[in-house]
mmCIF file of the N, C-alpha and C atoms, coordinates in Angstrom:
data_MODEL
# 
_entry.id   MODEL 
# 
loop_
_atom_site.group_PDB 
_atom_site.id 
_atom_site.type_symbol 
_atom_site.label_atom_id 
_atom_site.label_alt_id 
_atom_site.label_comp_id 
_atom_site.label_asym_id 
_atom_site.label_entity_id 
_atom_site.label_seq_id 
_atom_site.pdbx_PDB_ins_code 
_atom_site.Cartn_x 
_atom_site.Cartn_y 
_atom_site.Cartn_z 
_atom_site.occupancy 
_atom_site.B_iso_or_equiv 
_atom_site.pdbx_formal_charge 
_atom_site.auth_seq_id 
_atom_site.auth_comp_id 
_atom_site.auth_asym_id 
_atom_site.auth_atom_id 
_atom_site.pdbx_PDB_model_num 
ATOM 1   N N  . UNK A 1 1  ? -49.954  49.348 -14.430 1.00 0.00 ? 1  UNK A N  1 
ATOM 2   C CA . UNK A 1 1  ? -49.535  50.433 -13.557 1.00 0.00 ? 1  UNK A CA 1 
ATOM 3   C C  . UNK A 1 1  ? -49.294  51.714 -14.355 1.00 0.00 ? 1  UNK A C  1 
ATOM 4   N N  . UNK A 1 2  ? -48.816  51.497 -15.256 1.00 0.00 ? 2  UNK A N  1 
ATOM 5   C CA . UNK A 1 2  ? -48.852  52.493 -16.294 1.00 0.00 ? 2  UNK A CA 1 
ATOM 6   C C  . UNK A 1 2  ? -49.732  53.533 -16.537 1.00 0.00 ? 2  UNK A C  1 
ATOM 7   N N  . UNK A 1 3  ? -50.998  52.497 -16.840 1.00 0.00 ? 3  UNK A N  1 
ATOM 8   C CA . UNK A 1 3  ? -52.165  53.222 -16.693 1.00 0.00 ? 3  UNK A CA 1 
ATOM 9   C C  . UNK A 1 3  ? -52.790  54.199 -16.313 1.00 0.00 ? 3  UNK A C  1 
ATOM 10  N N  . UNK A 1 4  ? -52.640  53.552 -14.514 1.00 0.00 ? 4  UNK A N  1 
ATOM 11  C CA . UNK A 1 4  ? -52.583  54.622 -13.395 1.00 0.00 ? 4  UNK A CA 1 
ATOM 12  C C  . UNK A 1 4  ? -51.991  55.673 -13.218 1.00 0.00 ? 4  UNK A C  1 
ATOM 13  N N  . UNK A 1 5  ? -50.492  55.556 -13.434 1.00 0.00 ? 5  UNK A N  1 
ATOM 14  C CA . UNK A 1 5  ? -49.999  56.963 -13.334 1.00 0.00 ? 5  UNK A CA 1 
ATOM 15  C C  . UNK A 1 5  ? -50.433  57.754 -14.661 1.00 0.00 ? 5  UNK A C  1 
ATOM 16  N N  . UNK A 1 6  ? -50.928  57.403 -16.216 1.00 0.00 ? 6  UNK A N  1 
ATOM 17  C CA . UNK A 1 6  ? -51.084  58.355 -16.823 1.00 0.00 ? 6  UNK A CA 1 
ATOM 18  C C  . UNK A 1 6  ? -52.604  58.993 -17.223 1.00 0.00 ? 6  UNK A C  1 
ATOM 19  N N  . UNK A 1 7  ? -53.112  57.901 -16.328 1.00 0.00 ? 7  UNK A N  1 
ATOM 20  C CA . UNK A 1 7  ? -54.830  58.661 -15.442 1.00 0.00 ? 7  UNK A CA 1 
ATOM 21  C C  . UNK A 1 7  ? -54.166  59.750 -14.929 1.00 0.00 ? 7  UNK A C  1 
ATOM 22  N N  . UNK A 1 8  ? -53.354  59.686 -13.845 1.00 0.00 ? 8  UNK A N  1 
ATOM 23  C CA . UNK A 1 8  ? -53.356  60.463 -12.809 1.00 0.00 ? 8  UNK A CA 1 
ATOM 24  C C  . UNK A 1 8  ? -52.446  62.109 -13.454 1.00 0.00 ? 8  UNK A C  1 
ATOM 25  N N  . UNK A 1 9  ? -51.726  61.806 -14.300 1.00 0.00 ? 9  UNK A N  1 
ATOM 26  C CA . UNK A 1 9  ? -51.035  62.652 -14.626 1.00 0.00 ? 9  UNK A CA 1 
ATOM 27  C C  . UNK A 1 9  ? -51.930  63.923 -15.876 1.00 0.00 ? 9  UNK A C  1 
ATOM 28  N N  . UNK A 1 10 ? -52.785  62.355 -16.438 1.00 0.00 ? 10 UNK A N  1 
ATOM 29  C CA . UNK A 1 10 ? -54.046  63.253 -17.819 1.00 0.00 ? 10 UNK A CA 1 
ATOM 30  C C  . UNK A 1 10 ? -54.869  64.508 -16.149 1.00 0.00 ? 10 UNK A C  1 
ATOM 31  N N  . UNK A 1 11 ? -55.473  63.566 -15.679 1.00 0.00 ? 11 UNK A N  1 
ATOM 32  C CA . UNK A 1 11 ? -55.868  64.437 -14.546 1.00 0.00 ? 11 UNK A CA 1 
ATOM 33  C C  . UNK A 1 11 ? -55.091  65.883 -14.167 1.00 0.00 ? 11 UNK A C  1 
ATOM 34  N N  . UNK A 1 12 ? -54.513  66.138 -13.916 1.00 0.00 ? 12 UNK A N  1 
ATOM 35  C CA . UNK A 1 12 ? -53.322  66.997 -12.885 1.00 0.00 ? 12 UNK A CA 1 
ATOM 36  C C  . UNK A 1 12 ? -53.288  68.440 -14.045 1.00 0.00 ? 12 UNK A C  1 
ATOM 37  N N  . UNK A 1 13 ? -52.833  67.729 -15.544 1.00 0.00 ? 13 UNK A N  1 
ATOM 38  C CA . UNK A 1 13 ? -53.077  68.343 -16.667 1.00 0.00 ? 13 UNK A CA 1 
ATOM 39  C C  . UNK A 1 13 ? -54.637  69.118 -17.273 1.00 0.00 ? 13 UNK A C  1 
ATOM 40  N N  . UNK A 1 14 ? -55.480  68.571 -16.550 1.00 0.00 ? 14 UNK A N  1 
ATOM 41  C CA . UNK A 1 14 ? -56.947  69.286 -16.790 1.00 0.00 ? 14 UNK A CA 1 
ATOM 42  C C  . UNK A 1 14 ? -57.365  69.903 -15.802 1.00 0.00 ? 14 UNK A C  1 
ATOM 43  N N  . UNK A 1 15 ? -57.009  69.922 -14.772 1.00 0.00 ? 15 UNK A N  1 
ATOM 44  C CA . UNK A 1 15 ? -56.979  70.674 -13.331 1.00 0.00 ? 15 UNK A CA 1 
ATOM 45  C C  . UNK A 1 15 ? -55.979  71.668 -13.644 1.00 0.00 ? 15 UNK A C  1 
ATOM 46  N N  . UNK A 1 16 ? -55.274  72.138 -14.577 1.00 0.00 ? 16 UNK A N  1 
ATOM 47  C CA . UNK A 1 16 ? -54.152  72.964 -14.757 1.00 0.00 ? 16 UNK A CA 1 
ATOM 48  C C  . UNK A 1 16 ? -55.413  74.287 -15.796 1.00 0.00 ? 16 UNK A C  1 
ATOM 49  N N  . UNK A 1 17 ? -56.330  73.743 -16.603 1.00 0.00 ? 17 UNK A N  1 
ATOM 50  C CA . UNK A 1 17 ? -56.337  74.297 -17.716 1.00 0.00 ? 17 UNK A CA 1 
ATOM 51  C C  . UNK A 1 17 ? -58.104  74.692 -17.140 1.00 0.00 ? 17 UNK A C  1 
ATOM 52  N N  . UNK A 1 18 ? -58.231  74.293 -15.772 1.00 0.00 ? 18 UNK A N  1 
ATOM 53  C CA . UNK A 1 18 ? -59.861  74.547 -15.079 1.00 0.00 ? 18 UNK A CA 1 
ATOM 54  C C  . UNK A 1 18 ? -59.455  76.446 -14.831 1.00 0.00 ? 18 UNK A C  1 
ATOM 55  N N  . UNK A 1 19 ? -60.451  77.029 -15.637 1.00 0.00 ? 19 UNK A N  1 
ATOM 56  C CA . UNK A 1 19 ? -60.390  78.642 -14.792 1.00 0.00 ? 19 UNK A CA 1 
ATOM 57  C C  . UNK A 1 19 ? -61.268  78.878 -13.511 1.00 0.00 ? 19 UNK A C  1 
ATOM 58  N N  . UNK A 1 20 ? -60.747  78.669 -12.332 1.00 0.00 ? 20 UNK A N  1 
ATOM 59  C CA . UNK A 1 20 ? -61.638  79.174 -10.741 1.00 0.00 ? 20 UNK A CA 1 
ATOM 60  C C  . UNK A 1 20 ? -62.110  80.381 -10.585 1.00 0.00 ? 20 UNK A C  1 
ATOM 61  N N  . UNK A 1 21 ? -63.246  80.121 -10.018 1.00 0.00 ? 21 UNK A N  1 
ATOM 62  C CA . UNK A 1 21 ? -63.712  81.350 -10.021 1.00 0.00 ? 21 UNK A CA 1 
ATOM 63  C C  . UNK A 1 21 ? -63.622  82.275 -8.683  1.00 0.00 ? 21 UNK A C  1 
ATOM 64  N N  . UNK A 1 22 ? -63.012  83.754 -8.985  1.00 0.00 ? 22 UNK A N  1 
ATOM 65  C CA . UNK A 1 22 ? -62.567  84.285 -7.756  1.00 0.00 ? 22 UNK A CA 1 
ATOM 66  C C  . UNK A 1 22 ? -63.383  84.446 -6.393  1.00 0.00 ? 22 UNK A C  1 
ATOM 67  N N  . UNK A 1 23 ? -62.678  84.796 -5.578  1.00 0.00 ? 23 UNK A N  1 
ATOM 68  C CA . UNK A 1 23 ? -63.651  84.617 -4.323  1.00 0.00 ? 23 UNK A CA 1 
ATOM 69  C C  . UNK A 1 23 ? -64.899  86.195 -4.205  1.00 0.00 ? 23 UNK A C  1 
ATOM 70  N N  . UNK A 1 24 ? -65.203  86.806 -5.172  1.00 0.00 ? 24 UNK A N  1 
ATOM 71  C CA . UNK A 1 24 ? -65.980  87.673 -5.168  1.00 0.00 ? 24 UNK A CA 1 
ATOM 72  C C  . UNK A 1 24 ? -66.877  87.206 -5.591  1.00 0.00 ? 24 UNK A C  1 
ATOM 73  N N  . UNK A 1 25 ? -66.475  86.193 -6.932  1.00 0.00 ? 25 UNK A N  1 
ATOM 74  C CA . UNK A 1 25 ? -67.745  85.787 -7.695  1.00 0.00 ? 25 UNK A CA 1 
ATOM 75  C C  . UNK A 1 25 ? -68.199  84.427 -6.741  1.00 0.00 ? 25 UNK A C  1 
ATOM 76  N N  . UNK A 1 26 ? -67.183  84.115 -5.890  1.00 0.00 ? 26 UNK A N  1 
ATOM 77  C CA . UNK A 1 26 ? -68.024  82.655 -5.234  1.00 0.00 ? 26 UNK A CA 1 
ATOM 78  C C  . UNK A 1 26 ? -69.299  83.459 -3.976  1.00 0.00 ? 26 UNK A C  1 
ATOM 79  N N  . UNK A 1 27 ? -68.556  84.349 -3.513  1.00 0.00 ? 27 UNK A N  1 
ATOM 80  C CA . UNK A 1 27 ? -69.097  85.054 -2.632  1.00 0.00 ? 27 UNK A CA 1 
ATOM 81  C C  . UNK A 1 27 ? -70.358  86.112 -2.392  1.00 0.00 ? 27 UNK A C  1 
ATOM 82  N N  . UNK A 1 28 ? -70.874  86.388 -4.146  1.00 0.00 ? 28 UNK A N  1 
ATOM 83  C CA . UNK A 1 28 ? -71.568  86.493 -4.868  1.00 0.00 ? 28 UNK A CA 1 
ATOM 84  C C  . UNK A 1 28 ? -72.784  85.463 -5.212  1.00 0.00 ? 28 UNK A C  1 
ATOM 85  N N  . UNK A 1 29 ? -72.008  84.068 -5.668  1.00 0.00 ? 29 UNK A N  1 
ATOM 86  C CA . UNK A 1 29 ? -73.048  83.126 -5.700  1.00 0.00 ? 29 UNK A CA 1 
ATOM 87  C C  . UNK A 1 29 ? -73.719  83.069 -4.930  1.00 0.00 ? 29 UNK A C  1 
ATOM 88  N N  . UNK A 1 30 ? -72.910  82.860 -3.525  1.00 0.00 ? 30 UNK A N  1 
ATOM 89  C CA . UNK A 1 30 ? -73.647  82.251 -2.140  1.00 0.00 ? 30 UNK A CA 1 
ATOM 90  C C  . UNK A 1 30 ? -74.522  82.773 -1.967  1.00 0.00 ? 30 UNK A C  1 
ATOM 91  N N  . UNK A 1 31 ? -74.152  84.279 -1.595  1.00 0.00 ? 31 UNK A N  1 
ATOM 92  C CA . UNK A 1 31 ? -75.390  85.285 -1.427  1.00 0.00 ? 31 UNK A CA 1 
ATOM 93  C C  . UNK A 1 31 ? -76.950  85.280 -2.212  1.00 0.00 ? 31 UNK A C  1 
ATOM 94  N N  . UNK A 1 32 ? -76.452  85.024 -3.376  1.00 0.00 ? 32 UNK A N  1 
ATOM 95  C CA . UNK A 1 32 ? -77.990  84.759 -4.237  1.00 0.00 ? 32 UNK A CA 1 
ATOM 96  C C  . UNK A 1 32 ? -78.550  83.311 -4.072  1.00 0.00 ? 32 UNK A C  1 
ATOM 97  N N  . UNK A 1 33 ? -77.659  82.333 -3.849  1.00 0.00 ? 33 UNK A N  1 
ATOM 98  C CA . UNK A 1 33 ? -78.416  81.213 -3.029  1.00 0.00 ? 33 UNK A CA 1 
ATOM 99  C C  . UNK A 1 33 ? -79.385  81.088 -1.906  1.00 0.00 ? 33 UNK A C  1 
ATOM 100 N N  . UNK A 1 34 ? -78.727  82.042 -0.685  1.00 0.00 ? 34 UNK A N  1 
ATOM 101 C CA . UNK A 1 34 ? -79.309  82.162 0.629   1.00 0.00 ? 34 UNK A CA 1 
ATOM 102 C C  . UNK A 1 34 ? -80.455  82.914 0.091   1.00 0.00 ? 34 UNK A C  1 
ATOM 103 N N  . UNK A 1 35 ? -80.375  84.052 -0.672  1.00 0.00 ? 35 UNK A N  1 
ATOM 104 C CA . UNK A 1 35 ? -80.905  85.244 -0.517  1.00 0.00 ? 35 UNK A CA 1 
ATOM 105 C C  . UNK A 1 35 ? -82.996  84.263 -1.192  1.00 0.00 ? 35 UNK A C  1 
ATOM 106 N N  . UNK A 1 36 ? -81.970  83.594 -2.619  1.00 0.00 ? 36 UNK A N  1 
ATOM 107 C CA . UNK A 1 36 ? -83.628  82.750 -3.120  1.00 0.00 ? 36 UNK A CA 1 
ATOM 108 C C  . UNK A 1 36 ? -84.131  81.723 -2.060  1.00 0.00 ? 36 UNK A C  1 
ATOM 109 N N  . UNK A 1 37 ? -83.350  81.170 -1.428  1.00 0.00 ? 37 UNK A N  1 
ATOM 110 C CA . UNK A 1 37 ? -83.297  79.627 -0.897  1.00 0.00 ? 37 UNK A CA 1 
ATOM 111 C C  . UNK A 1 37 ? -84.826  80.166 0.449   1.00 0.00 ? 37 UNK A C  1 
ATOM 112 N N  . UNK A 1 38 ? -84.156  81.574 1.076   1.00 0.00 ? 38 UNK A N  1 
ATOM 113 C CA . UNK A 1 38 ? -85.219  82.260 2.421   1.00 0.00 ? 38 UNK A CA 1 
ATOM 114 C C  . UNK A 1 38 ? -86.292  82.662 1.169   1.00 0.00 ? 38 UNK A C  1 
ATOM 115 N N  . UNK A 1 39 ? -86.415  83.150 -0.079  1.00 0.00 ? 39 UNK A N  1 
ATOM 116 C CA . UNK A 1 39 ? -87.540  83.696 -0.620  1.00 0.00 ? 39 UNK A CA 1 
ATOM 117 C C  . UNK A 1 39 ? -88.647  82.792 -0.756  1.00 0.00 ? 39 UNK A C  1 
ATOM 118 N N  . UNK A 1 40 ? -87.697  81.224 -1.306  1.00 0.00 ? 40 UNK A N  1 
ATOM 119 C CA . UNK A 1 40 ? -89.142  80.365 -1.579  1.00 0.00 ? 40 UNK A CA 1 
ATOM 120 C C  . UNK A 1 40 ? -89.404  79.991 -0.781  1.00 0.00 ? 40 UNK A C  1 
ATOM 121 N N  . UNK A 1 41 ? -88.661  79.631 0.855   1.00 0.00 ? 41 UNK A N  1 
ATOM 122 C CA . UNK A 1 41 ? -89.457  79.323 2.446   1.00 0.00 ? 41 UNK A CA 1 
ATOM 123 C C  . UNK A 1 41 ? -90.033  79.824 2.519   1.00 0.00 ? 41 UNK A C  1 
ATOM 124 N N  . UNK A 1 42 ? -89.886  81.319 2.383   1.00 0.00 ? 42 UNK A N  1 
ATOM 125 C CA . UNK A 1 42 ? -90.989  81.883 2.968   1.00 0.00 ? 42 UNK A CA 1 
ATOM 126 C C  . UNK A 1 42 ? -92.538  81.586 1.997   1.00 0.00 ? 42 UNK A C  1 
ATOM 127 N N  . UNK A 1 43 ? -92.126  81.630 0.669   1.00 0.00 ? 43 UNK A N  1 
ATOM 128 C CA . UNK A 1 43 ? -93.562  81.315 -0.504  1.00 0.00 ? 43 UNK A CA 1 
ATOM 129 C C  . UNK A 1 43 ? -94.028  80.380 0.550   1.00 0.00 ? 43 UNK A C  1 
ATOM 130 N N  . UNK A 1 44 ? -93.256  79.195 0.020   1.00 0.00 ? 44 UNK A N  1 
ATOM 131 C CA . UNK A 1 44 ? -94.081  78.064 0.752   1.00 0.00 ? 44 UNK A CA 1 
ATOM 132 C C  . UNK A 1 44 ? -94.336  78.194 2.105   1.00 0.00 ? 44 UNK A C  1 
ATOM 133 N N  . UNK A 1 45 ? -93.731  78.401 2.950   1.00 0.00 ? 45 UNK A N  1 
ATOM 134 C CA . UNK A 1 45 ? -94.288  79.197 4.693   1.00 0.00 ? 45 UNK A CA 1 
ATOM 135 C C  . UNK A 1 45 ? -95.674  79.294 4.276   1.00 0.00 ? 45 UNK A C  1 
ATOM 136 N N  . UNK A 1 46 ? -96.205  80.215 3.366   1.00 0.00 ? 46 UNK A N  1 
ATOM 137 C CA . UNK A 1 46 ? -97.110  81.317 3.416   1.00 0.00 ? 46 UNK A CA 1 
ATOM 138 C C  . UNK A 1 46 ? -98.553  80.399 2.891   1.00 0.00 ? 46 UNK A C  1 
ATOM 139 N N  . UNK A 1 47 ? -97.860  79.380 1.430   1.00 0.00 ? 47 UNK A N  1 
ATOM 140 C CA . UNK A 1 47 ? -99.108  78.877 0.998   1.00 0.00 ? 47 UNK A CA 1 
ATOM 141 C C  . UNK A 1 47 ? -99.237  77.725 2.024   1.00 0.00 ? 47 UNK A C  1 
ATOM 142 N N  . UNK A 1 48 ? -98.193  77.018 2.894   1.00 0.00 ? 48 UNK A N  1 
ATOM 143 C CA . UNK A 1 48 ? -98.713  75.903 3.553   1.00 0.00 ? 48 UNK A CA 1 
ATOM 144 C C  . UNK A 1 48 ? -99.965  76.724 4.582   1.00 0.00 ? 48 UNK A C  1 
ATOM 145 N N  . UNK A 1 49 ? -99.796  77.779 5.048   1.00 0.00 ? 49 UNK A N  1 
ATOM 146 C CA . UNK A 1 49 ? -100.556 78.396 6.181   1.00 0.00 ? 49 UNK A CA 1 
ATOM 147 C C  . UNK A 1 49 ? -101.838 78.630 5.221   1.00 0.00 ? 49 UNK A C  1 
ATOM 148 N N  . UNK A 1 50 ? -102.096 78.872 4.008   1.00 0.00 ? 50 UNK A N  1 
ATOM 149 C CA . UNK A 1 50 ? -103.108 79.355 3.866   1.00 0.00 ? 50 UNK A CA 1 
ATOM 150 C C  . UNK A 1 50 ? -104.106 77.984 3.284   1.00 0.00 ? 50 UNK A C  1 
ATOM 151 N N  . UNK A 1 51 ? -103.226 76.910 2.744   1.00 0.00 ? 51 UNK A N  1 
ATOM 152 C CA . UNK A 1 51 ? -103.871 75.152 2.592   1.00 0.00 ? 51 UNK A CA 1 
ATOM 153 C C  . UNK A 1 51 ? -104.119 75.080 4.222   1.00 0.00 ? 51 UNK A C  1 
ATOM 154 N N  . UNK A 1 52 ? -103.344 75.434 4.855   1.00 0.00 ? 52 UNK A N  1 
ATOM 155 C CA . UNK A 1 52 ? -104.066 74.436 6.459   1.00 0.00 ? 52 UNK A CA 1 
ATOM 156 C C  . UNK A 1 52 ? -105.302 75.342 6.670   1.00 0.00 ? 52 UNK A C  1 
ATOM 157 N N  . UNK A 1 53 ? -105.041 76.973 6.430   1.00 0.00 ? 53 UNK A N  1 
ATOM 158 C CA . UNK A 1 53 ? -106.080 77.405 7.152   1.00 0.00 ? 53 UNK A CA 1 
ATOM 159 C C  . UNK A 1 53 ? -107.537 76.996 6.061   1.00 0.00 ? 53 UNK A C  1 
ATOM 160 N N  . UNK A 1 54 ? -107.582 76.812 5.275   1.00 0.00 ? 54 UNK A N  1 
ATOM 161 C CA . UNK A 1 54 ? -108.291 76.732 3.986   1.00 0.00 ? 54 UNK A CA 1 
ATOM 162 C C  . UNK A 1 54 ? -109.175 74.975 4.476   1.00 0.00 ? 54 UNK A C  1 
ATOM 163 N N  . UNK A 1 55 ? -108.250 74.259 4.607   1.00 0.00 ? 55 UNK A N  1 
ATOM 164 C CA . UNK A 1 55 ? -108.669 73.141 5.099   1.00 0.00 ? 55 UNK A CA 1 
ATOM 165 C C  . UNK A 1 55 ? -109.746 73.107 6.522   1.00 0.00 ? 55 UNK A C  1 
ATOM 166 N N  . UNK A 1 56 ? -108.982 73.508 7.399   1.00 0.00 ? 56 UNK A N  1 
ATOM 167 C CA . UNK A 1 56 ? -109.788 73.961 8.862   1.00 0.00 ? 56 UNK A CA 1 
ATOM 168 C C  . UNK A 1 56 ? -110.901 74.606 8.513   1.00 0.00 ? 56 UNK A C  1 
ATOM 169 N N  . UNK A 1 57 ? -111.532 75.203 7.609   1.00 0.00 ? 57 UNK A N  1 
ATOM 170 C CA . UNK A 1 57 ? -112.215 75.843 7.092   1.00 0.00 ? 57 UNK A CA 1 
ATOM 171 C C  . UNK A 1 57 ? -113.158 74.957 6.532   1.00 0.00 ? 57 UNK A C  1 
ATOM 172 N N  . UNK A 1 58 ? -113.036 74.038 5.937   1.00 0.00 ? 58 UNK A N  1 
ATOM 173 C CA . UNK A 1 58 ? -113.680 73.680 5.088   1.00 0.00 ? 58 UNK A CA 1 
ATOM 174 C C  . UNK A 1 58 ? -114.226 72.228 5.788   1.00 0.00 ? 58 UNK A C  1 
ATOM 175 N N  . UNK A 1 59 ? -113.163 71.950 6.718   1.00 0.00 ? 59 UNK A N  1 
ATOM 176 C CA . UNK A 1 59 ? -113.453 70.409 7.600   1.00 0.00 ? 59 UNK A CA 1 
ATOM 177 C C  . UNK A 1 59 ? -113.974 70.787 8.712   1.00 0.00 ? 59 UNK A C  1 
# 
């Protein structure tokens, strides 16, 4: 039992010494997530349309 509580306590102690990152910079991340995440849909959007049309083409 011992154990456990000084898992839990090593824990509590490294969660003390984690630096978070403020909500500008999280809010920041997100934005460049969404912002790549719609850029490569759309890539791929664009090359799946041009493999199908390429295909129809060719079949």
């Amino acid at each position: 039992m011992n154990k456990v509580v000084g898992f839990f306590k090593e824990c509590a102690a490294e969660l003390r010494k984690v630096v978070w990152p403020s909500r500008d910079d999280v809010v920041s991340s997100v934005k460049v997530v969404i912002v790549s995440t719609i850029f490569i849909a759309i890539i791929l959007g664009v090359l799946d349309l041009l493999f199908t049309t390429g295909m129809r083409v060719v079949f």
